[in-house]
N, C-alpha and C positions, 0 to 999 in steps of 0.2 A: 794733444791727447786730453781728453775730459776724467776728468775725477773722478773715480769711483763713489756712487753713493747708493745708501739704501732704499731696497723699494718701501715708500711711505706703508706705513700701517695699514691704511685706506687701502689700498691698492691690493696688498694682501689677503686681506679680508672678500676684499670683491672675486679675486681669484679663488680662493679656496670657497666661497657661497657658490661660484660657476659650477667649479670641479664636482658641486657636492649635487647640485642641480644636474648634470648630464648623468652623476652618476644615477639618483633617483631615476632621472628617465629612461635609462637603461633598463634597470632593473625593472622599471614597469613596462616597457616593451617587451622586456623576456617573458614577463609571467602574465600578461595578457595573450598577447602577440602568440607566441610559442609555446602554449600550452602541451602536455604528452598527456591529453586526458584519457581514462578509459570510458569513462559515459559519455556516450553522444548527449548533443542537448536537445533531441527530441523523443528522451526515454522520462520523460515528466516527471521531475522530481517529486511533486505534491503526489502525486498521483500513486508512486511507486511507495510514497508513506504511510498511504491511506491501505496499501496492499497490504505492505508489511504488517499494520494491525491487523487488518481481517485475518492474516495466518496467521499470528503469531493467538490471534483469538480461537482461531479453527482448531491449531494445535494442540490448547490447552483442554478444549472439550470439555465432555462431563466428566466429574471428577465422582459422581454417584451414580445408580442407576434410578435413582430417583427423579421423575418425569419433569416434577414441578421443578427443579433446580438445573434439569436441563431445557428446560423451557427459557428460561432465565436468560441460560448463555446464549439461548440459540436469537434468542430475541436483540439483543448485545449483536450477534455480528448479522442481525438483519438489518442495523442502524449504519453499520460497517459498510456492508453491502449497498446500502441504498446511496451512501457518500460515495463511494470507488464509481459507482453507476453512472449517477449525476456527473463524476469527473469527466470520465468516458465520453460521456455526452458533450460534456462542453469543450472538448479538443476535436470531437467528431470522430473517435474512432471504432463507433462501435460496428461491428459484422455480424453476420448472421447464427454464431458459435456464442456469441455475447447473447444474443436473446433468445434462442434458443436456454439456455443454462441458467438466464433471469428465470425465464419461465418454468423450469423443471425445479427451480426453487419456490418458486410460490405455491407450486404444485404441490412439493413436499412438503413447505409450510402450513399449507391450507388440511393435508393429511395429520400432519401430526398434533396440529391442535385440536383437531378431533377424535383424535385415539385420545389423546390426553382428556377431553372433556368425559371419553368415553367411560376410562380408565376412573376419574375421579367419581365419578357416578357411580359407579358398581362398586370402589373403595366405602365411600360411604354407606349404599346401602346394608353391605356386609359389617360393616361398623369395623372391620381390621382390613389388614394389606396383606394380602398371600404373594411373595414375590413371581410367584410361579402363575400368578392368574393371566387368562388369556387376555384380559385387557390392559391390562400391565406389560406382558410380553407383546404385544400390540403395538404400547406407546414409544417400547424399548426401540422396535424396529424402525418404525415415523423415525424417532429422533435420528436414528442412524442414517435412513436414507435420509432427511436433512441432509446431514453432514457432509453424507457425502455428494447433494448436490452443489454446496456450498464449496465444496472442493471443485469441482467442474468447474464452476463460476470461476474461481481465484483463476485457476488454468486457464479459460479464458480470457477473462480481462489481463493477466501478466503477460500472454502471449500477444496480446493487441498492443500494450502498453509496451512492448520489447521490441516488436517487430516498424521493421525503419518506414520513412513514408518512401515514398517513389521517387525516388532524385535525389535523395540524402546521399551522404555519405557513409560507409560501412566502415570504414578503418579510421581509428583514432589521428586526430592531426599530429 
């Protein structure tokens, strides 16, 4: 019968650096491996951030009815717009609802800056501001439809940017 002895230090050490090693790879086989994610990864992260400002820009709006301060904003989430655009572009997924809605925004753009120049024109000559002047209530309307092209757009590009490609999968792993 052999003598009981102890396992050398060495040897301990080696076994618990093992144990600690399968354990690490475990654990990074789970949380790779086996993810329960709910975003697919073809709902483009960058993309969905760049959304998130435009709305969160869209929402805030004018905060006056004053044209030149909504000029401002509106010009802020045409910067917005032209980044989400370019993103679209560069995964390919724009559709015919995406350009369509680009262009009903330049179109309201190209309107309200001309009520606005219109508006500033007739303030001046009058040398005061009647809020109630038709080129004032002019410039009010341009900014609105803006907006609310701007909104079309968002709905477009998020529904392009959500919608899966063809062969993806729909259900979380």
């Amino acid at each position: 019968m052999r003598p009981r002895t102890r396992p050398r230090p060495r040897t301990a050490a080696t076994l618990r650096a093992l144990a600690l090693a399968v354990c690490l790879a475990t654990a990074a086989a789970l949380t790779t491996g086996c993810r329960n994610e709910t975003t697919p990864a073809w709902e483009y992260p960058r993309l969905a951030a760049t959304l998130d400002s435009l709305s969160t820009a869209l929402a805030q709006g004018c905060a006056t009815p004053d044209p030149d301060h909504c000029a401002a904003r509106l010009d802020h989430l045409e910067a917005l717009a032209r980044r989400a655009f370019t993103e679209v572009l560069d995964h390919r997924l724009l559709d015919q609802a995406c350009l369509e809605a680009d262009s009903a925004v330049r179109r309201a753009r190209t309107l309200r800056l001309a009520a606005t120049e219109q508006a500033q024109a007739q303030a001046q000559g009058q040398g005061r501001q009647d809020l109630r002047h038709p080129a004032l209530e002019q410039a009010r309307r341009a900014v609105a439809a803006e907006q609310a092209a701007y909104r079309r757009l968002l709905a477009a590009l998020e529904k392009v940017r959500t919608t899966p490609p063809p062969g993806a999968p729909t259900q979380p792993v």
